[in-house]
N, C-alpha and C positions, 0 to 999 in steps of 0.2 A: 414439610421436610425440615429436617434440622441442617446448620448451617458444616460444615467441614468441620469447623474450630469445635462443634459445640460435639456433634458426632464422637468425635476423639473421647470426651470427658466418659463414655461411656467405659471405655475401652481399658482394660485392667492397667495396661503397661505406660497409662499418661504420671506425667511427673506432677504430684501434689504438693511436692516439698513446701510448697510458700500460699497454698491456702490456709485459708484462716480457719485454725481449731478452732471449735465449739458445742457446746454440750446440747442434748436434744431435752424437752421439745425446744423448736426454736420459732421465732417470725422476725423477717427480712424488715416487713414494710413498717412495725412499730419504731427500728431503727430510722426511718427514712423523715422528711421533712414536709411539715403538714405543709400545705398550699391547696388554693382555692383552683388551679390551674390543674391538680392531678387527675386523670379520667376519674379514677373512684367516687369520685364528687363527697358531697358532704354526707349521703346514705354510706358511707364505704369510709367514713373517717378520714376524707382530703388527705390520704397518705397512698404513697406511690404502690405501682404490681409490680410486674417484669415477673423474670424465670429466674430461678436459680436453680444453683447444681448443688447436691452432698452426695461426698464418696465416702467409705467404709473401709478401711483394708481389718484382715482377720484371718485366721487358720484355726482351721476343725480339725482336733484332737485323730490320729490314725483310732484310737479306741470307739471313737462313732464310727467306722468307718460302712459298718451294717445297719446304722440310723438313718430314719427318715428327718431332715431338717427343712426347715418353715422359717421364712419372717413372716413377722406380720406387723402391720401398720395401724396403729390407733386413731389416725387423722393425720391426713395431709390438704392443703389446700392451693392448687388442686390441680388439676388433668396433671398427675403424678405419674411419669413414667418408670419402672423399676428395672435396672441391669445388672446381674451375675459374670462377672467375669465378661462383660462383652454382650452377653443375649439379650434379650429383652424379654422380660417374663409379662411384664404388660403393661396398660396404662389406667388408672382408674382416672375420669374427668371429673367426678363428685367429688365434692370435697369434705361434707358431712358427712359421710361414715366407715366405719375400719375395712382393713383391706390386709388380704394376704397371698402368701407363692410360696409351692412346695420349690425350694430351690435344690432339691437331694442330684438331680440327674446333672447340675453343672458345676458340683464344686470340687473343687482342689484338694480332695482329704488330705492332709499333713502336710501341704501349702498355701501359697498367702492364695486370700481370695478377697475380690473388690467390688461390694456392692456399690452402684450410681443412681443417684434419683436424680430427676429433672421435672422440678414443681417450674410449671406454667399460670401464671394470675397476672397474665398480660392482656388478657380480653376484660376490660373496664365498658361501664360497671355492671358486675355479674353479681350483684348481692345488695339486700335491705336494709343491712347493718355490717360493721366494719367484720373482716372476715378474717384480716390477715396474710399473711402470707408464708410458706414453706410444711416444713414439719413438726407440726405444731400439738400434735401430741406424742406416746411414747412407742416409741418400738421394740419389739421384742424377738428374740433367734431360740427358735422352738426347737429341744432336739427329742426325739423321740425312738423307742425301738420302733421296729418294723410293725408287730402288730402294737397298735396304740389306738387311744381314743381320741375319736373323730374330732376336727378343729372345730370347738361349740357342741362341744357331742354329750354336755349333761345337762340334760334337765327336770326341775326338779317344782314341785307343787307340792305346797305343805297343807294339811285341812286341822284344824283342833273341833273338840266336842264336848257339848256341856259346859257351854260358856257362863261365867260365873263372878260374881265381885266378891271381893273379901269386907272387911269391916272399914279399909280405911278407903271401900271404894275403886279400888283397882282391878283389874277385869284379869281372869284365872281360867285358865282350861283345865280340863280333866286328866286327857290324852292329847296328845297331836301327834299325826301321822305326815309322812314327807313320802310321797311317790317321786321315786328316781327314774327316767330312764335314761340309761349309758350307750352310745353308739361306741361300739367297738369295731376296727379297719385292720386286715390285715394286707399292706403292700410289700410283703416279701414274697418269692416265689416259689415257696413250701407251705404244707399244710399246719395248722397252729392249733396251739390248745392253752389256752388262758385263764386264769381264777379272777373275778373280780368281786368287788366289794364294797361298802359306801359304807362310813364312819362318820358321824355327827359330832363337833364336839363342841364345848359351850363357850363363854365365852371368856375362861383362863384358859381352855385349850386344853381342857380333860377330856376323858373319852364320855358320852352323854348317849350314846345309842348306836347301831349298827343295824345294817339288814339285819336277819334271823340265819338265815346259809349264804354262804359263799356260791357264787355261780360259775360252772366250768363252760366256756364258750369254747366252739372247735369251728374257727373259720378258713374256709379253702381261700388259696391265694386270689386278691384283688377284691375277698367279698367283705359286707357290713354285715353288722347284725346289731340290733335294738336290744337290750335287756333291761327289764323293768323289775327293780327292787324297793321293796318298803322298810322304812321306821318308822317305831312306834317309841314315843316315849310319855311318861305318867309327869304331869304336873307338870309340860314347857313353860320357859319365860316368855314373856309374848313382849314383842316391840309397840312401845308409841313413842310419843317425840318428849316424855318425861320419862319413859324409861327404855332406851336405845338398845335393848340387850339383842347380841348377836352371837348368831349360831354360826359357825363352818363347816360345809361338808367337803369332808375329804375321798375322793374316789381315788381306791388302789387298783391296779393290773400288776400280777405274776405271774410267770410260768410255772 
């Protein structure tokens, strides 16, 4: 149970005036002061836990006002509890890996709105190596239409053929092919009808290949659907660690 005092910090309408700004990612315990006395011991970097609090204030634009909106969390460490305006959307107690909350059903369209976390790394010592403490990678506020693609919803496997060296000994494909599949969602409560698309491009960020057609998806409200598209392109750059060449693929949805 959280204490009365700490309870409040949840709660949109606490006065933050005289917390201390600060930019994310963040870690509490690097600020704090080694000692051989601290639970974390010397696996944990003799540097203190405890909990901390960050608040958020914000307002979503009335023009989202038929968006689906997300945080989501790159890393916190750790039993991270997440609040909207007051609720509790949840708690993740890992502290090694990302985490997210469709926040759409609590927020303030075109008022202030106050996300609260309350990172716990008071239970010493929980780790083999120093861990840290707070939010300690980046966060990000997803907004999206109603039908959109699923949070992690591309994935993609690339194969090349006719593997090959040139003269000065560098390894050359013939073709490479990139199998996509796109999870598309629709959470509005009407029937939908989508075009989607994958666009590869190199790495100045010209355009370097596309599926072959455009795919029209028709999802009834609250369903998924998987769509699997291919490119092909003649002659890819292929990555090593002497030659770092990178592709981006861009996936589009229109109505």
């Amino acid at each position: 149970m959280l204490s009365t005092k700490e309870a409040d910090y949840s709660q949109a309408e606490v006065d933050d005036s005289n917390w201390r700004s600060l930019n994310l990612p963040h870690d509490w315990a690097i600020e704090g002061d080694f000692s051989k006395d601290n639970p974390s011991g010397t696996g944990g970097g003799a540097l203190p836990g405890g909990v901390g609090w960050y608040r958020k204030t914000f307002s979503v634009d009335p023009k989202f006002s038929n968006s689906i909106v997300r945080i989501d969390f790159d890393g916190a460490y750790m039993n991270a509890a997440v609040y909207i305006n007051g609720h509790h959307l949840g708690t993740r107690p890992y502290g090694y890996i990302s985490f997210g909350y469709d926040i759409t059903p609590y927020l303030n369209k075109g008022s202030k709105n106050v996300i609260a976390v309350r990172v716990d790394n008071s239970d010493q010592p929980n780790s083999r190596w120093y861990s840290g403490c707070g939010i300690y990678r980046n966060v990000w506020l997803d907004i999206t239409p109603t039908t959109h693609i699923n949070h992690d919803g591309v994935y993609a496997v690339s194969k090349i053929t006719k593997l090959q060296k040139d003269k000065d000994g560098k390894p050359k494909a013939e073709t490479g092919r990139i199998t996509i599949t796109t999870t598309l969602r629709n959470d509005g409560t009407k029937k939908t009808a989508v075009y989607l698309n994958n666009v590869l491009k190199n790495a100045k960020g010209k355009y370097a290949g596309a599926a072959k057609d455009y795919s029209l998806v028709r999802l009834a409200p609250g369903e998924t659907a998987d769509v699997e598209q291919t490119i092909v392109i003649n002659k890819p750059e292929l990555w090593s660690p002497c030659h770092p060449y990178l592709y981006t693929l861009e996936t589009q949805v229109w109505p």
